[in-house]
C-alpha positions as CSV (number, residue, x, y, z in Angstrom):
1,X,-0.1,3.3,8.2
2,X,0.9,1.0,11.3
3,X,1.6,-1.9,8.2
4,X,3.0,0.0,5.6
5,X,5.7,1.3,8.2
6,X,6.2,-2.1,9.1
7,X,6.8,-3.4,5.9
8,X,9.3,-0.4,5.2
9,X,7.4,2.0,3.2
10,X,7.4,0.6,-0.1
11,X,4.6,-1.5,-1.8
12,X,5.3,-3.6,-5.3
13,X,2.8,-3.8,-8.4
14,X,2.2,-8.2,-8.2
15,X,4.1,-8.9,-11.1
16,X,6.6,-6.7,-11.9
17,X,9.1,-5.6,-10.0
18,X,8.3,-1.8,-10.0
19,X,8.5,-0.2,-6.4
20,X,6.4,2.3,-5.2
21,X,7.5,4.3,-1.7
22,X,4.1,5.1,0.1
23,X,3.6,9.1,1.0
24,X,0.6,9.7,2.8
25,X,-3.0,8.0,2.7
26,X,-6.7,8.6,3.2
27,X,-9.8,6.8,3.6
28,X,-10.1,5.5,-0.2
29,X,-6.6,6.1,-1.7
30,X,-3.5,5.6,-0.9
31,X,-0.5,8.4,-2.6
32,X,2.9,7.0,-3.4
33,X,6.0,8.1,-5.1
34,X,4.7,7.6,-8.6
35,X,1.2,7.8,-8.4
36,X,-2.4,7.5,-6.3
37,X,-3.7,4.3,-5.5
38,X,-7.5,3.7,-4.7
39,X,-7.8,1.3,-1.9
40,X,-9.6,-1.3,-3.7
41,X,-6.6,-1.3,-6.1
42,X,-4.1,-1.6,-3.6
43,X,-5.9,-4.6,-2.3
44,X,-6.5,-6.2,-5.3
45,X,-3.1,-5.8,-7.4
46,X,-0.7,-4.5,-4.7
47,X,2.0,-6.3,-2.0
48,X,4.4,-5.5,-0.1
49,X,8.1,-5.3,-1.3
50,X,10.4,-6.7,1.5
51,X,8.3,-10.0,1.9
52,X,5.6,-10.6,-0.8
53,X,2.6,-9.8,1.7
54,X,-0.8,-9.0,-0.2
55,X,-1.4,-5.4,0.9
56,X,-4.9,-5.3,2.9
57,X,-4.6,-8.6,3.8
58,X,-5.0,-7.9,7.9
59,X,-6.6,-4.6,7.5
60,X,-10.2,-4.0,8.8
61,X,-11.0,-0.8,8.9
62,X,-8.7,2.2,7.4
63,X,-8.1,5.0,9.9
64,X,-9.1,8.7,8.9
65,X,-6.4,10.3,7.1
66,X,-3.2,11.7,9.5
């Protein structure tokens, strides 16, 4: 979550320009304003929206749901 709040909350679908506001998250999914987002999809299609980052790119291990 450390990321996503420093990124501002929202993530973007790679090309499109659709925003997505992130809620809460678990181990394997990830829930946002307009749907839930396993984390393998997030990694693979997902970025965030203020400055293009790939989301997952830094991350090594999720933490346990808070």
């Amino acid at each position: 979550m450390k990321a996503i709040k420093k990124h501002g909350g929202w993530i973007t679908r790679k090309n499109t320009t659709m925003n997505w506001l992130v809620i809460k998250y678990g181990c394997l999914t990830l829930m946002t304003s307009n749907d839930i987002i396993g984390v393998e999809t997030l990694f693979e299609n997902y970025e965030f929206s203020d400055d293009g980052t790939p989301c997952g790119s830094k991350i090594i291990n999720l933490p346990k749901e808070q």
